[in-house]
C-alpha positions in Angstrom: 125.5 77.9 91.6 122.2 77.8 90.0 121.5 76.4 86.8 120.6 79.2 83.8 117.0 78.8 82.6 118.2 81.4 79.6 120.4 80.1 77.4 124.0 81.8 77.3 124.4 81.6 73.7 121.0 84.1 73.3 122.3 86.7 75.9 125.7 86.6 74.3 124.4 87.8 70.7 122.1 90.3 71.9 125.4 91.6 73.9 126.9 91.7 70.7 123.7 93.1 68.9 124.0 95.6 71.3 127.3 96.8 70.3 129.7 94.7 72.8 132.8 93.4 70.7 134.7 91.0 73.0 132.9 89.5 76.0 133.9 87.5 78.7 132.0 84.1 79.6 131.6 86.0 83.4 130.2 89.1 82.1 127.3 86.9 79.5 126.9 84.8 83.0 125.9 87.6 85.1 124.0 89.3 82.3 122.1 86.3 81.8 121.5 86.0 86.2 120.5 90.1 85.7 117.7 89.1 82.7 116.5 86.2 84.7 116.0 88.2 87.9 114.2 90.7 85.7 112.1 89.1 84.2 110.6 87.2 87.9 110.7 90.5 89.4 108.5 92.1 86.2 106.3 89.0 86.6 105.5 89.3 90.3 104.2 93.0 89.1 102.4 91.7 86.6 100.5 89.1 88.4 99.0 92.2 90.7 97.7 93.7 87.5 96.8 90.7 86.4 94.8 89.3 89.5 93.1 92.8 90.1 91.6 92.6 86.9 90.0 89.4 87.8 91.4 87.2 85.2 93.9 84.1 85.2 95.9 84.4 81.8 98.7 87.2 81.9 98.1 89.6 78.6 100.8 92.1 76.9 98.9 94.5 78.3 99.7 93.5 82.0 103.0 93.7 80.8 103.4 97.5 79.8 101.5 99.1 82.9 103.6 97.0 85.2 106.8 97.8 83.5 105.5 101.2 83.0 104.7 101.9 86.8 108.4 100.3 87.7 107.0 98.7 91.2 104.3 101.3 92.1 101.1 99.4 92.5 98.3 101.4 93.4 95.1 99.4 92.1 92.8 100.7 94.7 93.4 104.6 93.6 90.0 104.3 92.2 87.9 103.0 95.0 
């Protein structure tokens, strides 16, 4: 079992921000694996963005055109 980089307490109140009344300590755990997976599968998009624009620091902008394009990279459309 790995060890949550997110802390459960966080996902739990946004659950609950989010409308959810009662929650199991499962249902925060695999909410909590689901954001963490997220968030390394938006950042391995982002990187492509990142390193085709020739620079080294990840920007917001990176950010929205990855998550905007959901996975479909196409940075040589304009060669």
């Amino acid at each position: 079992m790995r060890k949550n980089r997110i802390p459960l307490k966080i996902v739990k109140c946004l659950m609950k921000e989010a409308g959810a009344k009662r929650i199991s300590k499962s249902a925060v755990e695999a909410m909590t694996r689901l954001a963490e997976d997220n968030v390394m599968m938006l950042t391995g998009r982002v990187l492509v963005f990142m390193e085709h624009a020739n620079r080294t620091t990840l920007q917001a902008e990176d950010v929205r055109i990855a998550q905007t394009n959901k996975g479909e990279v196409n940075v040589c459309s304009q060669v």
